[in-house]
PyMOL commands that place a pseudoatom at each C-alpha (Angstrom):
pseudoatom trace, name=CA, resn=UNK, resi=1, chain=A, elem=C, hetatm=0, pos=[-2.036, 22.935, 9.945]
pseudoatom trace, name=CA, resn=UNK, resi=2, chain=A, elem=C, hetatm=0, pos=[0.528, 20.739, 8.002]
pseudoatom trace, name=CA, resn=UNK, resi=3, chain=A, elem=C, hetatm=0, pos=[-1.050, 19.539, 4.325]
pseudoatom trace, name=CA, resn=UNK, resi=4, chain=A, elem=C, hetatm=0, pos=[-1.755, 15.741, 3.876]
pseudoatom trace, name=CA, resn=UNK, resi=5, chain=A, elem=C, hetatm=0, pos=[-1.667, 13.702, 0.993]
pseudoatom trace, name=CA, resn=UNK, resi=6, chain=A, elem=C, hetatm=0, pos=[-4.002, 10.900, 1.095]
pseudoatom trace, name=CA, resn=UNK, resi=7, chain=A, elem=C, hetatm=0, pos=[-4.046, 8.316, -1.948]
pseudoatom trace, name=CA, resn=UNK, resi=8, chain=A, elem=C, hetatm=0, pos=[-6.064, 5.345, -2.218]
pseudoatom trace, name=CA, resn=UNK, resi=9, chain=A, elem=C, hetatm=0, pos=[-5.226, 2.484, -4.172]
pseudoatom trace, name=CA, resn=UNK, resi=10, chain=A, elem=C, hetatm=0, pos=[-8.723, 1.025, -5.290]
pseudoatom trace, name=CA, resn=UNK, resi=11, chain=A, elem=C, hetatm=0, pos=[-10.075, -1.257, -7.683]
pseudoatom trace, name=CA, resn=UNK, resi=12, chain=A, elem=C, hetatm=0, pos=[-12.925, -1.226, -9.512]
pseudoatom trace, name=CA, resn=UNK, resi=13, chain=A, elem=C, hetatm=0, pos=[-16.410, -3.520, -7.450]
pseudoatom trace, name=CA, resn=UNK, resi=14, chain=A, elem=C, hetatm=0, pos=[-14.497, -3.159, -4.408]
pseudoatom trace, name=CA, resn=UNK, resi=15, chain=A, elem=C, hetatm=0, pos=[-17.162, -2.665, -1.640]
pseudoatom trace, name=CA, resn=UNK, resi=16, chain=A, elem=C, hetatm=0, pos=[-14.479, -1.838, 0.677]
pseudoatom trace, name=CA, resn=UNK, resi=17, chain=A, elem=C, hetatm=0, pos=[-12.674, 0.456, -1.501]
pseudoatom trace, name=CA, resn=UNK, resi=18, chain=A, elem=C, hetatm=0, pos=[-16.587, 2.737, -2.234]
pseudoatom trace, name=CA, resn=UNK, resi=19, chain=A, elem=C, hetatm=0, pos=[-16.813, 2.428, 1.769]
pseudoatom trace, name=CA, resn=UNK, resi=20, chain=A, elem=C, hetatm=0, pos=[-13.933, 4.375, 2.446]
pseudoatom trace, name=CA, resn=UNK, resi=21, chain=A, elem=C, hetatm=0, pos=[-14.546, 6.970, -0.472]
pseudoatom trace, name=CA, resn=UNK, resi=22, chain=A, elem=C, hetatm=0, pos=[-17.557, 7.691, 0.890]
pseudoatom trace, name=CA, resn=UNK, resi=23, chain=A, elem=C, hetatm=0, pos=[-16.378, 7.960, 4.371]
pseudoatom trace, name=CA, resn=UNK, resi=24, chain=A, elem=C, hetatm=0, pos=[-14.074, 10.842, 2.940]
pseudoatom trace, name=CA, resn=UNK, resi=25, chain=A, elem=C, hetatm=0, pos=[-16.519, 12.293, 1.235]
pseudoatom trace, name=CA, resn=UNK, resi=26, chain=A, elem=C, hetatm=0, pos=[-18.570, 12.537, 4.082]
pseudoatom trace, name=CA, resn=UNK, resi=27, chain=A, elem=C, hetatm=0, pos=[-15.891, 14.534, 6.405]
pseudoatom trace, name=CA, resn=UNK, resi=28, chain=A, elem=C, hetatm=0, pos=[-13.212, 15.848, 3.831]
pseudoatom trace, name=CA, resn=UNK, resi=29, chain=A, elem=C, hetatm=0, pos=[-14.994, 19.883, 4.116]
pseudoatom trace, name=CA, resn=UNK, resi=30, chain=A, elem=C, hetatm=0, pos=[-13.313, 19.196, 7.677]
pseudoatom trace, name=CA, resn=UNK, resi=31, chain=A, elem=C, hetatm=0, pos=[-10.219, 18.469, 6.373]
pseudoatom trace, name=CA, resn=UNK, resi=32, chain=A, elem=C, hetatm=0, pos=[-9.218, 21.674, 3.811]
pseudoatom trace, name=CA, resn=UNK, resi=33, chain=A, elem=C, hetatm=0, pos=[-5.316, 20.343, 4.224]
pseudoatom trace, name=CA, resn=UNK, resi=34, chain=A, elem=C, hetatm=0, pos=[-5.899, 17.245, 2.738]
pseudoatom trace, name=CA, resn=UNK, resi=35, chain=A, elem=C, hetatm=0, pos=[-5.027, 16.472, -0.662]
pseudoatom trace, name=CA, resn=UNK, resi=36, chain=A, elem=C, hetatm=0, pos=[-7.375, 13.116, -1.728]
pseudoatom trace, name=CA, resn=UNK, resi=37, chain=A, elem=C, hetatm=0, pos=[-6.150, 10.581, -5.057]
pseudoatom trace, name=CA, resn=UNK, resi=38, chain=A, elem=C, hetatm=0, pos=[-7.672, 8.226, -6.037]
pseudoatom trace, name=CA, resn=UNK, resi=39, chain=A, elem=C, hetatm=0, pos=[-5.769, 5.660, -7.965]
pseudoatom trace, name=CA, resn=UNK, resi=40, chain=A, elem=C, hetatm=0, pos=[-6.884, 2.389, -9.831]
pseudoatom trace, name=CA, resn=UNK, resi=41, chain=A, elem=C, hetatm=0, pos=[-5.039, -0.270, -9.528]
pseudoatom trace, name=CA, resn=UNK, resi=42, chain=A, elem=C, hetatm=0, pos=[-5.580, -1.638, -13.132]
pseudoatom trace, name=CA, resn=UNK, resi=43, chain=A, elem=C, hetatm=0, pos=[-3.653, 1.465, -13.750]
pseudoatom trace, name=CA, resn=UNK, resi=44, chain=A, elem=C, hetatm=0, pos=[0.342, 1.766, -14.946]
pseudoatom trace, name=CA, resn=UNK, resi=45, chain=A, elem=C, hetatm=0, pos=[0.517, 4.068, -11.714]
pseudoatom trace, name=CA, resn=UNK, resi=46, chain=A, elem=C, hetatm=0, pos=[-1.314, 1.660, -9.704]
pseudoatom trace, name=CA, resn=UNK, resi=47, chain=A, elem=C, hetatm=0, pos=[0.313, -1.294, -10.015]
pseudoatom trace, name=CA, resn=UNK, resi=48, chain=A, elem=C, hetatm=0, pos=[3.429, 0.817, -9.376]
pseudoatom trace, name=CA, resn=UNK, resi=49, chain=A, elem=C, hetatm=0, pos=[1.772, 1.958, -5.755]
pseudoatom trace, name=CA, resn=UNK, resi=50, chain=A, elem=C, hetatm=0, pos=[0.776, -1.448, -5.361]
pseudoatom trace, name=CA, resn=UNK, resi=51, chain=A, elem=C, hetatm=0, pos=[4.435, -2.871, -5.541]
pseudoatom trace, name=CA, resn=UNK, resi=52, chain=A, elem=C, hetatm=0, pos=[6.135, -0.165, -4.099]
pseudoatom trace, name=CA, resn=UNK, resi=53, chain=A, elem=C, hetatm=0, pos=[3.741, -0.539, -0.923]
pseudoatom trace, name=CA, resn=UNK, resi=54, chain=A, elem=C, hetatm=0, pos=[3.307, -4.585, -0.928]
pseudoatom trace, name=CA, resn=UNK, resi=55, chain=A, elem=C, hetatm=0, pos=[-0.459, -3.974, -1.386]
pseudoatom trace, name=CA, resn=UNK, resi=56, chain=A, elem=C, hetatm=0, pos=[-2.228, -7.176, -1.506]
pseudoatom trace, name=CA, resn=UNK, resi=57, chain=A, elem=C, hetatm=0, pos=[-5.610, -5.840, -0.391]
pseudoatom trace, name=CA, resn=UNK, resi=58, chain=A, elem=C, hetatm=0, pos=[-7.960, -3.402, -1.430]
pseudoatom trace, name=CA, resn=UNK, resi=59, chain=A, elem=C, hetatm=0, pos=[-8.146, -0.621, -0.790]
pseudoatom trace, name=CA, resn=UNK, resi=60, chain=A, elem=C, hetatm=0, pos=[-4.494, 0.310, 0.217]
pseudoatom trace, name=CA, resn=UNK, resi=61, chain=A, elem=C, hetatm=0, pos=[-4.607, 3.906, 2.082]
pseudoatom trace, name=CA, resn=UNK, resi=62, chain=A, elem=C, hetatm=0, pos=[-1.636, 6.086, 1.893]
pseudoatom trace, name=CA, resn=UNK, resi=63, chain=A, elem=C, hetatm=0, pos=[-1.203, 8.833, 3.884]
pseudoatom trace, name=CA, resn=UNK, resi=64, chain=A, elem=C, hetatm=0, pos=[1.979, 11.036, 3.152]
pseudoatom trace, name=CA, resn=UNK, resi=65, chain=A, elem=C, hetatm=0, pos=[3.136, 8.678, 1.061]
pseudoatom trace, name=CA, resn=UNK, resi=66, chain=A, elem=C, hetatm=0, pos=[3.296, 6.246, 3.515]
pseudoatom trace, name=CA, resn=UNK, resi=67, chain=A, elem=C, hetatm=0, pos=[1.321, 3.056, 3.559]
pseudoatom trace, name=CA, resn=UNK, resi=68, chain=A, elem=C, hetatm=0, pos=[-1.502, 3.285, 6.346]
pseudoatom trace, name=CA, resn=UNK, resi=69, chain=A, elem=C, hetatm=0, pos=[-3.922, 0.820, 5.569]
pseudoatom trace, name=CA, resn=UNK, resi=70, chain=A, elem=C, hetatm=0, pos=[-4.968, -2.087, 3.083]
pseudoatom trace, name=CA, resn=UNK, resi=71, chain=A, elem=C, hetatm=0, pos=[-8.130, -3.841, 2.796]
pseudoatom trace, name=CA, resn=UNK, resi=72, chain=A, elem=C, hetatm=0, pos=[-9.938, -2.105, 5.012]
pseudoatom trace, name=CA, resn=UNK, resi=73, chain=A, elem=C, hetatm=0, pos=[-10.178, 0.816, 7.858]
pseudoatom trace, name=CA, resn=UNK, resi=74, chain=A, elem=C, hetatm=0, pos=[-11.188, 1.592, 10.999]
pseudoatom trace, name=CA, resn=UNK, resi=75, chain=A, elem=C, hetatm=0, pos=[-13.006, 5.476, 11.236]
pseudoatom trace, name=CA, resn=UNK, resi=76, chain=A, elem=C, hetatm=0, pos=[-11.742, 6.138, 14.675]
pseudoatom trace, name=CA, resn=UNK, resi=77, chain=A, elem=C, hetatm=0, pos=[-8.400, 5.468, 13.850]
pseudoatom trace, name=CA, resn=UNK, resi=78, chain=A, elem=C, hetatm=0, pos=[-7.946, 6.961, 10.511]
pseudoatom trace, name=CA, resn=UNK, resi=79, chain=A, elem=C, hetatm=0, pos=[-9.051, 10.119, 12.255]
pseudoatom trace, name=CA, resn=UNK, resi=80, chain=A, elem=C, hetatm=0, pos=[-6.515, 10.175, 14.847]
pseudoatom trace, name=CA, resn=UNK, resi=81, chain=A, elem=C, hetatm=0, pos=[-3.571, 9.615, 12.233]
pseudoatom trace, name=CA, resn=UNK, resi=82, chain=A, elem=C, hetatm=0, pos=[-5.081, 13.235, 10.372]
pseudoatom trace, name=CA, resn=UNK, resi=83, chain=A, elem=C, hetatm=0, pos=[-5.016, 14.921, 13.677]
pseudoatom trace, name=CA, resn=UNK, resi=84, chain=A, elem=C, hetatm=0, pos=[-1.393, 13.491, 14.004]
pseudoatom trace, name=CA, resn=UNK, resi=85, chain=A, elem=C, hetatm=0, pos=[-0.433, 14.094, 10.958]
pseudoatom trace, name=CA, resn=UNK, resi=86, chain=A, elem=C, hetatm=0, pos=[-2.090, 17.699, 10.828]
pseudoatom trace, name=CA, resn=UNK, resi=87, chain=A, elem=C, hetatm=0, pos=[-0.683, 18.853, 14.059]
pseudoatom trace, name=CA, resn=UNK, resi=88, chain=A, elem=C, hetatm=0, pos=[-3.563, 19.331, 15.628]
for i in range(1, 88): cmd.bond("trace and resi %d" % i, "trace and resi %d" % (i + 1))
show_as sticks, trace
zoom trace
């Protein structure tokens, strides 16, 4: 199983941005590869992820360093990119 580094850009009241936290929450014991961040984007870093990316929306999702998703995210989807990305 390859590791995976998942960041997500947040910021702070962002309904979207709790949503997908707890999603991870919720299934991350199934995921022992995966490295989770979670950024703010009233941060230094943050607004360096944010322009680096072209995030516009919150929450932006990067997995591997690689943008995957901003403002939102679909469940189905974002568990067939780990599988990918895992080699599973």
């Amino acid at each position: 199983m390859q590791h995976i580094a998942l960041e997500e850009l947040s910021s702070p009241g962002c309904s979207h941005c709790q949503a997908f936290e707890a999603f991870w929450h919720s299934i991350e014991k199934d995921w022992p590869a995966v490295t989770y961040k979670n950024t703010s984007v009233i941060t230094p870093e943050g607004q360096a992820l944010a322009q680096k990316h072209m995030i516009f929306a919150s929450p932006g999702i990067l997995l591997n360093g690689e943008l995957w998703a901003t403002g939102g995210f679909d469940k189905t989807k974002f568990l067939a990119r780990l599988k990918e990305l895992s080699g599973e």
